[in-house]
C-alpha positions as CSV (number, residue, x, y, z in Angstrom):
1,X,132.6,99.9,98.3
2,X,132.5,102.6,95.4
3,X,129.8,104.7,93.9
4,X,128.8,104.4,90.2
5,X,127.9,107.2,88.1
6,X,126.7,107.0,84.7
7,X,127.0,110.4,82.4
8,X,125.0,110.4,79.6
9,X,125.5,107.1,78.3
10,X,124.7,106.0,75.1
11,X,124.6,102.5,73.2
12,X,123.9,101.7,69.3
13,X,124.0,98.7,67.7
14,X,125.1,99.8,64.2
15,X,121.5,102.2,63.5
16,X,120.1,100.9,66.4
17,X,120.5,102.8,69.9
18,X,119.4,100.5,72.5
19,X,120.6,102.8,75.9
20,X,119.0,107.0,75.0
21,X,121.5,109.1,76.8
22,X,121.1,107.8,80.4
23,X,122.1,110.4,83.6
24,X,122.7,108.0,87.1
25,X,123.9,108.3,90.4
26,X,124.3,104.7,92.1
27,X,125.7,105.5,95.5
28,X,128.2,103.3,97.6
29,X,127.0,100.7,99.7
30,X,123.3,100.8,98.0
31,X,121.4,98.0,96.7
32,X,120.3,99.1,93.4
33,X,118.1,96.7,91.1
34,X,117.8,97.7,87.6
35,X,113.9,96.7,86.6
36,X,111.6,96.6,83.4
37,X,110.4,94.6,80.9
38,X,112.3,92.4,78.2
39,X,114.4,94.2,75.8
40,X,114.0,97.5,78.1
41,X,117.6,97.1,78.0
42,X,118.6,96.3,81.5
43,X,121.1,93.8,80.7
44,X,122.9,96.6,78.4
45,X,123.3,99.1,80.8
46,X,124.6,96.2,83.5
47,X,127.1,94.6,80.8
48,X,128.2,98.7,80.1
49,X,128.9,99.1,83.9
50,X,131.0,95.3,84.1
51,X,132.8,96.5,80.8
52,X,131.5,93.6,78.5
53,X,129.8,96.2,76.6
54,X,131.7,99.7,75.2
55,X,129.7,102.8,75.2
56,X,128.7,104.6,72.1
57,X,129.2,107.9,74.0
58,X,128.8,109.1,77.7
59,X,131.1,107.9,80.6
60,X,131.0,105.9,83.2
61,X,132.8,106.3,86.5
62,X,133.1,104.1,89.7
63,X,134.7,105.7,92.9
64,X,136.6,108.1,91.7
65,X,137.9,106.5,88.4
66,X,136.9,106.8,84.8
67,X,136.3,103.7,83.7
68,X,134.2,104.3,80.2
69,X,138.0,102.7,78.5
70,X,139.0,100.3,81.2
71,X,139.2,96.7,80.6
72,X,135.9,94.9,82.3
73,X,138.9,93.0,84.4
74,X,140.3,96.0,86.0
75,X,137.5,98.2,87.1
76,X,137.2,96.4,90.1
77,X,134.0,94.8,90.0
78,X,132.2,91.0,90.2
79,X,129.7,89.7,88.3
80,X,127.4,86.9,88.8
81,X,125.6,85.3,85.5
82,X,121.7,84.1,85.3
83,X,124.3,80.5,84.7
84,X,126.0,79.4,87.2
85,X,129.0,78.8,85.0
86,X,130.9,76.0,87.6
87,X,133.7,74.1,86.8
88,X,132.6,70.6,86.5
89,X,135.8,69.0,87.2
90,X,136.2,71.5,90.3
91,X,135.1,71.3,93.7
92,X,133.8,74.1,95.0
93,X,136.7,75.1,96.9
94,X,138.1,75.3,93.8
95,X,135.9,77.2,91.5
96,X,135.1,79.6,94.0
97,X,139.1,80.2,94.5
98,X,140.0,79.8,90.2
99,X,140.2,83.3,89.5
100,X,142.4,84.8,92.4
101,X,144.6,81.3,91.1
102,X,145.1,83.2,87.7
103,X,146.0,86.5,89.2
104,X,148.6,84.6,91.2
105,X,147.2,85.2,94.5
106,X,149.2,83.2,97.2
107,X,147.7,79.6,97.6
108,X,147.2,80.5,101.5
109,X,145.5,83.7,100.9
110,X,143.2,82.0,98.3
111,X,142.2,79.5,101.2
112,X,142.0,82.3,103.4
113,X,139.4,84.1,101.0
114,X,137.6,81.1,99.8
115,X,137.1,79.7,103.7
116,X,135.5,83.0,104.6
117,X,133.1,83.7,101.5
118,X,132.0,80.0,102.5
119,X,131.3,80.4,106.0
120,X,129.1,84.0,105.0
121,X,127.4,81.4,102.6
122,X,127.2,78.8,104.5
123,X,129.2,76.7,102.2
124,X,132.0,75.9,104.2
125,X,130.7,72.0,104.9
126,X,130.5,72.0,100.9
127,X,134.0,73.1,99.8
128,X,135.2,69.5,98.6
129,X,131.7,68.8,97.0
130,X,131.9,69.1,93.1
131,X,128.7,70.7,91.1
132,X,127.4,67.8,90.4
133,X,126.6,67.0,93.6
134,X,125.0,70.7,95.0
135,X,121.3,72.2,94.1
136,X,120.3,74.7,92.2
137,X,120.3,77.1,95.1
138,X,124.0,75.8,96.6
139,X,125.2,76.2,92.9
140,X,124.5,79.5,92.6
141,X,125.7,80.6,95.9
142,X,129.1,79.1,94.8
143,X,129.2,81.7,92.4
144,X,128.4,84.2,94.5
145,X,130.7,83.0,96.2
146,X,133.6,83.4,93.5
147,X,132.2,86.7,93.6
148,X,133.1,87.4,96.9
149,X,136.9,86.1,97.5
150,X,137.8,89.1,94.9
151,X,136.6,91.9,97.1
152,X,135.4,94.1,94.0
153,X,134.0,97.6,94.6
154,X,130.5,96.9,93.1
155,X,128.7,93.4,92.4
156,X,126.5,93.0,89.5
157,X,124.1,90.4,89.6
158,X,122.6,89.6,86.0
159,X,118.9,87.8,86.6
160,X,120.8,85.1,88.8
161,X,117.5,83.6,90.4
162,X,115.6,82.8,86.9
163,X,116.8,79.4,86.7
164,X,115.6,78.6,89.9
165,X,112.1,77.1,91.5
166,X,110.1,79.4,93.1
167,X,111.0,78.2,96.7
168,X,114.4,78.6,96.1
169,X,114.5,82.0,94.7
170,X,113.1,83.3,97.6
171,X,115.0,81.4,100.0
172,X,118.3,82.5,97.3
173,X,116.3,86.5,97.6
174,X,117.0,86.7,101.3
175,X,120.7,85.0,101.3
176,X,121.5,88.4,99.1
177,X,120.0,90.2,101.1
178,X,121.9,89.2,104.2
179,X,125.0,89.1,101.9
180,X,124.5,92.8,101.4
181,X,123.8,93.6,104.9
182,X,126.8,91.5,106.2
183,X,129.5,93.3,103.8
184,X,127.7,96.5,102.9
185,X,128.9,96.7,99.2
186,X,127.4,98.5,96.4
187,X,125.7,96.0,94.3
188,X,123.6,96.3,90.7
189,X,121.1,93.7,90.2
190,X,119.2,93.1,87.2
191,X,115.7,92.0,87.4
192,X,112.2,91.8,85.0
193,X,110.3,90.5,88.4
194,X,109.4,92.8,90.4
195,X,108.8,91.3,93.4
196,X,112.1,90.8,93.2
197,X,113.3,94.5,92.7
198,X,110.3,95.9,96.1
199,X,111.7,93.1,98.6
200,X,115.5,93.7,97.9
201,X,116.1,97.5,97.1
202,X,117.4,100.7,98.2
203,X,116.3,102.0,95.7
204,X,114.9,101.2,92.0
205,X,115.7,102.1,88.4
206,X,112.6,101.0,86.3
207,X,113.8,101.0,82.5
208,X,111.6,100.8,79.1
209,X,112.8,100.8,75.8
210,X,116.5,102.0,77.3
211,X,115.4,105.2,79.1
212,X,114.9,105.4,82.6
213,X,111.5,105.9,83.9
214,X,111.9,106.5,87.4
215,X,114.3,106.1,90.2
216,X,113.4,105.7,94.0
217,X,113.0,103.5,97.2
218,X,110.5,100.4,96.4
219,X,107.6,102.5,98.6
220,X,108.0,105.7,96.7
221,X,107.7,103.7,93.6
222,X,105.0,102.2,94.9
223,X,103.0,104.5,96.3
224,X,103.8,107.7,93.9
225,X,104.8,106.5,90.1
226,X,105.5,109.3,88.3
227,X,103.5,107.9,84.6
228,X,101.6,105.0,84.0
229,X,104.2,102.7,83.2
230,X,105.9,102.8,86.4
231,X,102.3,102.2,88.5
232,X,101.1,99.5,86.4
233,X,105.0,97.6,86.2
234,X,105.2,98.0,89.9
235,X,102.8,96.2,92.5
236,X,101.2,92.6,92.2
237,X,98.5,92.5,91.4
238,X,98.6,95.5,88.6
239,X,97.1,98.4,89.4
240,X,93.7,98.9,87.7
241,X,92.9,101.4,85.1
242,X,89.5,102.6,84.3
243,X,89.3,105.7,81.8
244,X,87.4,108.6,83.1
245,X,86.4,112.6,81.9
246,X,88.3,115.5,84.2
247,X,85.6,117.8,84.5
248,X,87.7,120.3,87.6
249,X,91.6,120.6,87.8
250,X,92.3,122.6,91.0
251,X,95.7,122.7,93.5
252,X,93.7,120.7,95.8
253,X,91.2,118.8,93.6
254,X,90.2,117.3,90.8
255,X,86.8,116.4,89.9
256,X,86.0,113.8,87.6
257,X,83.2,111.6,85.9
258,X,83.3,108.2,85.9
259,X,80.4,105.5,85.3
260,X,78.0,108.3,85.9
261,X,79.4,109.8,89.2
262,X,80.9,112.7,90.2
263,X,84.1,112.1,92.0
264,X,86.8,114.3,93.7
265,X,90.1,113.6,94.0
266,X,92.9,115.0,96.5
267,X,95.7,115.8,94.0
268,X,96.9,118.5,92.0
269,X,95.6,119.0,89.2
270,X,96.1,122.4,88.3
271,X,96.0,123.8,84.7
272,X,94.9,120.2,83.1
273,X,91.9,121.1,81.0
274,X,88.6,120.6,81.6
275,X,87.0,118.0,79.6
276,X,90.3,115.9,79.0
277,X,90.7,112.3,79.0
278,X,92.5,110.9,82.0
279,X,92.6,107.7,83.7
280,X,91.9,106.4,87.3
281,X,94.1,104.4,89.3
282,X,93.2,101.7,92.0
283,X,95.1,99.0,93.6
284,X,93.4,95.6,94.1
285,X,94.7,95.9,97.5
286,X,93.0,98.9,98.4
287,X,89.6,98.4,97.6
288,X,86.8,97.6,100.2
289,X,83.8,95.9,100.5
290,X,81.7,97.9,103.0
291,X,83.0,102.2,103.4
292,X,84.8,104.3,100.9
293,X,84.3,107.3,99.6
294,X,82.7,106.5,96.3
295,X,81.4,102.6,95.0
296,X,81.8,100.7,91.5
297,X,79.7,98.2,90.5
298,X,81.5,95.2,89.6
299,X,80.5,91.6,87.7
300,X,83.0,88.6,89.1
301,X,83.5,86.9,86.7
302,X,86.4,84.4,88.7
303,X,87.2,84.1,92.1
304,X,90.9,82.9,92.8
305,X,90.9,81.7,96.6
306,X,94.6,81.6,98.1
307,X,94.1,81.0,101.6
308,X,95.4,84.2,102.7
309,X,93.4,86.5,100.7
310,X,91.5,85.8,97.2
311,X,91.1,87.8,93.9
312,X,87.8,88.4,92.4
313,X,88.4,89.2,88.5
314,X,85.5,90.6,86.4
315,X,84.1,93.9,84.5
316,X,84.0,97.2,86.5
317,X,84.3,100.7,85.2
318,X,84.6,99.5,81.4
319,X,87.4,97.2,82.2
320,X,87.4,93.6,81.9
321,X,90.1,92.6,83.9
322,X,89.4,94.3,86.6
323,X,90.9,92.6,90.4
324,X,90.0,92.8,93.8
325,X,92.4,91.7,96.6
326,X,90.3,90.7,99.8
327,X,91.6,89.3,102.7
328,X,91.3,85.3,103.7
329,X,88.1,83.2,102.3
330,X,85.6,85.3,100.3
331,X,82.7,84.1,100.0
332,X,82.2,86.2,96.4
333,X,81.2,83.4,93.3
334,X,81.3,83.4,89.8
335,X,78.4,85.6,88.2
336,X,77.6,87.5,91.5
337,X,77.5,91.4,91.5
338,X,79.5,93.3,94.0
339,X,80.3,97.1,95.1
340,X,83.7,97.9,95.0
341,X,84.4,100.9,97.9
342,X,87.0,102.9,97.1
343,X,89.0,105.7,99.4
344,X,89.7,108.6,97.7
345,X,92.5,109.7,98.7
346,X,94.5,105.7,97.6
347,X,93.3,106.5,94.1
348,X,96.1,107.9,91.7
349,X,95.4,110.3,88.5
350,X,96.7,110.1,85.5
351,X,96.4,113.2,82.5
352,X,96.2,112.6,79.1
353,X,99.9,112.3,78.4
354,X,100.3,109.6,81.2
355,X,101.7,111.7,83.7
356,X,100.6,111.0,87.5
357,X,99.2,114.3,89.0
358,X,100.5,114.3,92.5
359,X,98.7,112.9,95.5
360,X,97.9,114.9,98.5
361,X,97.9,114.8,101.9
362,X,95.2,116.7,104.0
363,X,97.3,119.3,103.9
364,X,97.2,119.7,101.1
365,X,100.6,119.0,99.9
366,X,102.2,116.4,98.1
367,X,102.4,113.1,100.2
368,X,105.8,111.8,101.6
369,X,107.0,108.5,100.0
């Protein structure tokens, strides 16, 4: 296990920068997943921590080495690929032992190594299989697997689940998470889903356009995003955004008008001007049908029935996509009007700049992740 620390670390492509001077403190034995959209440069800042990549400027340091001018093969890390990348004419014995077979590891110590990575995969009844001959999900545990006999400080994982169906990336989602709690190494993952990135990570670094938006535990993420971004990227279904007018910005309040109503808010907004345009927060999963503090009249327009719970899509607040999550079998159709009851205090505020005023408790201070 090692810790990873990034020092403002920068990456151009000829004219291009790609990675704006990023500041990071990974910390041994975490799980971190690196999250965004495509091209928010995810995959850069991974490949620049694995050495496949050379920094423009910045440094990088894992444990207590700097490693910004090490070769990727001696900084002591694994990587797994989005491809499995198997040896065909291998079994799996075989490809998961081929690299410690070029360093010159002795044969019985490769065995050694190889038997127990299979056994922690549950690969050990597979070892004299070829690739051919595995799924999608057995394939790809091989090369975790080739990850594991080399005992590196950090894993990287590189989108390793997108070429898998949706059953087996969650059944692959928990194998690495049992990986991680069995041998409590620091791995990196790299991620655009995520549901993905809540269900696996210490903590989160959610990226756009190569600087880093926020950094915390999936619940503080969740449930206090810093900016817009962050809120609408994280939770599914996507938080809702209705524009509103601040008309009050207190400590302990703000008061806004939306659809006609007055509504108060328990966050700080203290010093935003009055009259500003700022924008309301809701997540489909906290909006009721009977008690809130304040109602919005909604239009459904579709009515998506899971089983579990069903989403009502339609206009509300001036916005056309606008979801409810309710629980089990609505009865809600197309074309019906319905209230939407809202609790003030699961609402989040955001100014005119994007920036989340902070949420209170009834105390009046902020509110604990």
């Amino acid at each position: 296990m090692a810790n990873v620390e990034l020092k403002k670390a920068i990456k151009q492509f000829g004219e291009t920068k790609v990675i704006h001077g990023i500041d990071l403190q990974l910390n041994s034995g975490e799980f971190i997943v690196f999250v965004g959209p495509s091209g928010c440069g995810k995959s850069t800042l991974l490949r620049l921590v694995a050495g496949l990549e050379d920094l423009s400027s910045g440094s990088i340091h894992i444990g207590d080495r700097d490693v910004t001018n090490v070769a990727a093969v001696d900084r002591g890390i694994a990587m797994v690929f989005q491809s499995y990348a198997l040896y065909p004419h291998m079994t799996v014995a075989e490809n998961m032992g081929f690299g410690l077979k070029m360093n010159g590891v002795d044969k019985a110590e490769v065995a050694k190594k190889v038997e127990t990575a299979a056994k922690t995969l549950q690969l050990d009844q597979l070892l004299d299989r070829k690739p051919k001959n595995l799924s999608g999900g057995q394939r790809q545990r091989v090369a975790i697997g080739r990850a594991i006999v080399r005992d590196p400080d950090v894993f990287l994982f590189d989108e390793p689940l997108s070429n898998l169906d949706a059953e087996l990336r969650v059944e692959m989602r928990l194998q690495i998470a049992r990986l991680h709690e069995q041998i409590g190494a620091t791995m990196i993952y790299v991620t655009h889903d995520q549901v993905e990135a809540m269900t696996m990570a210490d903590r989160i670094v959610v990226l756009r356009a190569g600087h880093v938006e926020q950094v915390g535990s999936p619940l503080e993420l969740y449930h206090h995003p810093q900016n817009l971004f962050v809120a609408g990227f994280i939770g599914s279904p996507k938080m809702n955004f209705v524009s509103a007018t601040l008309k009050e910005g207190h400590a302990d309040r703000a008061v806004i008008e939306l659809a006609g109503q007055t509504i108060t808010l328990p966050v700080n907004a203290e010093g935003a001007a009055a009259g500003s345009k700022v924008t309301l927060g809701m997540r489909p999963e906290d909006l009721g049908e009977s008690s809130g503090d304040f109602s919005l009249p909604m239009n459904v327009d579709v009515a998506e029935r899971l089983g579990g719970s069903t989403y009502l899509y339609g206009n509300c607040g001036g916005l056309e996509n606008f979801v409810v999550q309710r629980p089990g079998l609505d009865a809600t159709t197309e074309g019906q009007g319905v209230d939407v009851h809202v609790q003030a205090g699961n609402c989040h505020l955001f100014s005119d700049a994007d920036l989340a005023f902070p949420r209170l408790t009834d105390s009046g201070k902020p509110q604990a992740a």
